[in-house]
N, C-alpha and C positions, 0 to 999 in steps of 0.2 A: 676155636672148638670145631668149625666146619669142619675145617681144615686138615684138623687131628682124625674127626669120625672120616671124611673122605681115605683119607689113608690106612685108618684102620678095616675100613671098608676094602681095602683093595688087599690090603696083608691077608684077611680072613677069603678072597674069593683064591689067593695062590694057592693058600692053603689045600682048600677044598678040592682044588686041583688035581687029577690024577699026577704022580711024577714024571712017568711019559708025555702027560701032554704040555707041562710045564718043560719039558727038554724040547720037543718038537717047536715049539712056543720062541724059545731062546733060539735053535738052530734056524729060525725062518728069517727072523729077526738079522743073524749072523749073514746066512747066503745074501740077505737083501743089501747088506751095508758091502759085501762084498760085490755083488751085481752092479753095485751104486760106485763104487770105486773104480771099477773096469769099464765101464760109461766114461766117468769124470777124468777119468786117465787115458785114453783113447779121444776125449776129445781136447785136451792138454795138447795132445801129445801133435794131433792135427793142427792145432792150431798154432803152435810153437813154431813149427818149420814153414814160415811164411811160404819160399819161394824155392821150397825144396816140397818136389813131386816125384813119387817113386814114376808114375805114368806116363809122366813127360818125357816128350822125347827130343834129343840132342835140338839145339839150333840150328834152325832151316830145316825142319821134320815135323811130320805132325801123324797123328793119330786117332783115325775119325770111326766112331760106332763101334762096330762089331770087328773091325781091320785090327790083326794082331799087329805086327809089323807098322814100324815109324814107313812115312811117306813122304820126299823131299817136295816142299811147297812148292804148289803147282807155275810153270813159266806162263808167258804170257799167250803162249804157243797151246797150251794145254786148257788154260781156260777156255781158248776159242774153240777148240775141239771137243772139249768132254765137260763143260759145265751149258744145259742150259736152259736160261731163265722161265721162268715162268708167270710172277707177277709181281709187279709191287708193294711192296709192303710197309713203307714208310719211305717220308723224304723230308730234312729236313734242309738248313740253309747254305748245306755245304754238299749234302750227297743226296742220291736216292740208293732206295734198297731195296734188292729184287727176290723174293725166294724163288731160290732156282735150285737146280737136281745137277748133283756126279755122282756115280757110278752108285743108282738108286738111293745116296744118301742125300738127305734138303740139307742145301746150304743157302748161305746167304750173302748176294753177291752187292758189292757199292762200289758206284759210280759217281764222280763228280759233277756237278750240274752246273756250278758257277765258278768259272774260268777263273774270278777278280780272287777266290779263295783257294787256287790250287795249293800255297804253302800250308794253309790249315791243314787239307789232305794230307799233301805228302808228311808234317809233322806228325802228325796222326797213326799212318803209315809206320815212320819210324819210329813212334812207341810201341807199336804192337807188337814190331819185330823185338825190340829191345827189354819189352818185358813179359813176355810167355810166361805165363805161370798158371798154377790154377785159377788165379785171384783175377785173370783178364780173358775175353773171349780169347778162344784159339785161330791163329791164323792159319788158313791153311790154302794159301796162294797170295799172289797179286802180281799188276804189270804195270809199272810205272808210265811206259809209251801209252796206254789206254785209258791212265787215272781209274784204275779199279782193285778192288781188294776183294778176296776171297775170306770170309770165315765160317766159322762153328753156327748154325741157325738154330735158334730157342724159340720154338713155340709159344711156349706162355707170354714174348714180350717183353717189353719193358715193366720195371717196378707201377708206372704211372695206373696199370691193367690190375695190382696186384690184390683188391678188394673184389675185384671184378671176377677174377681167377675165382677167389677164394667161396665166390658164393656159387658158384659150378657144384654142383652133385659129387661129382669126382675129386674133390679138392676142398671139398666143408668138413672133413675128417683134419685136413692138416689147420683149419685155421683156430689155432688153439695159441693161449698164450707163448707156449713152451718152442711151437715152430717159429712164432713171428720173433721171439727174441733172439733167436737162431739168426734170423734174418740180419738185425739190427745189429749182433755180433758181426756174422760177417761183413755187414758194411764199415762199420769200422777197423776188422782186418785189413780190411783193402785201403783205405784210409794210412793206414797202417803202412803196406807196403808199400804207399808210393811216398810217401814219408824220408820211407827208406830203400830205394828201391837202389838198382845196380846202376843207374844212371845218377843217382842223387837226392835231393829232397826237391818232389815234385809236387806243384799245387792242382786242386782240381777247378779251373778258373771256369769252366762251363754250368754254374753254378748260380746264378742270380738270383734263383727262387724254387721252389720247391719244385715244381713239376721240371724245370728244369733238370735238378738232379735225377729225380727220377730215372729221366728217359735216358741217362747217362748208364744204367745197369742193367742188367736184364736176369730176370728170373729163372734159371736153370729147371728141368725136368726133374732132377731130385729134390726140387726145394733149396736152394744155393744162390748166394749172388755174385755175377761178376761184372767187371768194369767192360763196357763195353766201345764208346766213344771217347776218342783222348788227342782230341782235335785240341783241345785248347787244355796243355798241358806245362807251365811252366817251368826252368828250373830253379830254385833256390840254393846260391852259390855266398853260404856267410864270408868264407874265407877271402872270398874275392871281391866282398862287400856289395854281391849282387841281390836284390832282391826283384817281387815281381810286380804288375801290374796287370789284374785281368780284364785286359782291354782298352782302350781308350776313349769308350764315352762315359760318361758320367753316372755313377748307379747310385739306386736311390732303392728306399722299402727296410723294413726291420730285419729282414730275410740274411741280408748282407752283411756282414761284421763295420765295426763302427771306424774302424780300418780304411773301409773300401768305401767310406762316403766321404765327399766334400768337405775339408775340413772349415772353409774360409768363409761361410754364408752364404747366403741370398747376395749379399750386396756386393759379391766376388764374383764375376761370371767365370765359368769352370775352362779350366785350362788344362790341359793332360800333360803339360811339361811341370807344373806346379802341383801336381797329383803326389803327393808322398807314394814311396809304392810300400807292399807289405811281405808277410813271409805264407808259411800255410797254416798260420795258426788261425786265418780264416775259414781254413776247412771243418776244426774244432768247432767253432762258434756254432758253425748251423748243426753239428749232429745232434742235441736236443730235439729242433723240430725233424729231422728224419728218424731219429727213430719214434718219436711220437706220432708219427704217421705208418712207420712196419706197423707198430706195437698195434692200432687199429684200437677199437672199442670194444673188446670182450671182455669176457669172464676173466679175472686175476691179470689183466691189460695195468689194471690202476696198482694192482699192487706192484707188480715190477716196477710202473713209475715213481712209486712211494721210495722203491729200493733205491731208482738210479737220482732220485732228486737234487742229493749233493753233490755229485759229478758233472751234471746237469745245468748246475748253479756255477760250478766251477768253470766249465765251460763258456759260459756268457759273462766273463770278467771283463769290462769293457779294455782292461787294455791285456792285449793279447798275452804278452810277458806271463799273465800269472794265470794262464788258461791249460792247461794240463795236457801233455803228448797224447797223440795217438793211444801210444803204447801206454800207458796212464789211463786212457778211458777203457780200453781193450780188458788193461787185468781186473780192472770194478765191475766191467760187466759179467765177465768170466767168474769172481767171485760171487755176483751177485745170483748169479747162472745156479753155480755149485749149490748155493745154502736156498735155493727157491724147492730147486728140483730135493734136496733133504728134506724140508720139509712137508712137500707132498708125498715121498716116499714112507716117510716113518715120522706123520704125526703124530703119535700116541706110542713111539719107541718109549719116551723119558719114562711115560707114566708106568708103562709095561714092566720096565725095570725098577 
């Protein structure tokens, strides 16, 4: 009976409707679902073309700020002359990193500190070159003779800063469920494309624990994430029955996929030739706790966890086999993206109709 008077309560207020205002009514309704598609279709459409960038420019060119025109990465000759530093900005156990100035744009310049880890470097090195994309900081120089590498400098930091950012004056506008899931998407894109990248499927082995990953990305100016250290970046070679091993001491903590710990006891002392090694479906494992940590504690935070719960679930299958691609966690969030943002848009479409 409620149920019936609610409806008939809603037939008698159309009624009473002027006609005009009941058409303006429905055409608002119309542009909004069209507004809503030209959003959801532009960002499809972004996110489809992993490692295709209209802005990119050819390999061995880069493209920095306000500069129309591609710029062949700078020699070792050019750094000494036209980049120069200014201070420190981080260091960790393989580099330090200097914010420094070219031709009035900040860049950010890294240097090698421990000699025992030049290969980490130079592999490093040769990922950056090798995977340009939007999805990776831009390089735009280095000199092998020097052990130093030029790229793109992001202000806001690493992800680790990203609550911190968020509580700035300037940046409490973005911290809203709808950006941090943005976030948590593109970590997964990225995920994503090194999965699949033009080298092969690569792992992201710098990875032990949370703040770990963290500082592995860095927070772009528009709100965006890219990969930004890929020192320790494996490849995964089924064909050739190669798999990987991140690292060779013994790792331990829930953090880790159950993969990556000791399978033989306590009463086995660990041996890194007796290590099974694994594939990147330990990258899946941890994206649960990373994006529960974008996602942060806000307003409608819980309800998108609600959304992504069985992906989530699916993700932490202790054995890797039945733990879902990249590209599998990519279109649930994507989906669950689409039908968040409907329903904040036209709550009250159904009833209107």
């Amino acid at each position: 009976m409620e149920k019936r008077s609610h409806y008939a309560k809603k037939d008698l207020i159309l009624r009473e409707m002027p006609p005009a205002l009941v058409v303006v009514l429905l055409l608002a309704v119309l542009l909004l679902n069209i507004l809503l598609y030209l959003y959801l279709s532009s960002f499809y459409v972004s996110s489809s073309h992993l490692d295709l960038d209209p802005n990119l420019c050819p390999s061995g060119y880069f493209r920095l700020g306000p500069l129309k025109n591609c710029s062949p990465w700078l020699s070792c000759e050019a750094i000494d002359k036209e980049v120069r530093k200014l201070k420190c900005v981080g260091e960790g156990a393989v580099k330090k990193v200097f914010l420094s100035e070219w031709k009035e744009s900040k860049v950010a310049l890294s240097q090698l500190t421990n000699s025992e880890l030049e290969n980490d470097f130079l592999h490093g090195l040769k990922m950056l070159k090798a995977l340009q994309s939007k999805h990776v900081v831009k390089l735009l120089g280095y000199c092998k003779e020097q052990y130093t590498i030029l790229t793109e400098y992001h202000p806001l930091g690493s992800l680790k800063s990203l609550n911190e950012t968020l509580d700035l004056p300037k940046y409490k506008g973005l911290n809203t469920w709808h950006h941090r899931f943005i976030l948590a998407i593109d970590y997964v894109r990225i995920l994503h494309y090194l999965h699949n990248s033009p080298l092969g499927t690569l792992v992201m082995c710098d990875s032990n624990d949370l703040d770990k990953v963290l500082s592995q990305y860095l927070l772009t100016s528009d709100f965006h994430i890219v990969v930004n250290d890929l020192d320790a970046l494996p490849l995964v070679n089924r064909s050739a029955g190669r798999l990987v091993k991140c690292g060779h001491q013994e790792l331990r903590g829930e953090f880790v996929a159950p993969e990556q710990l000791w399978p033989y006891g306590e009463e086995v002392p660990f041996d890194d030739d007796l290590m099974p090694p694994y594939d990147e479906k330990t990258d899946i494992w941890k994206i649960p706790d990373v994006s529960n940590f974008l996602l942060g504690h806000i307003e409608g935070s819980d309800i998108v966890r609600l959304h992504l719960f069985d992906v989530h679930m699916e993700c932490k299958k202790n054995n890797p086999v039945e733990r879902p691609s990249a590209q599998m966690v990519l279109d649930t969030y994507r989906k669950v993206l689409t039908s968040l943002i409907r329903e904040v848009a036209m709550p009250g479409t159904r009833e209107m109709l």
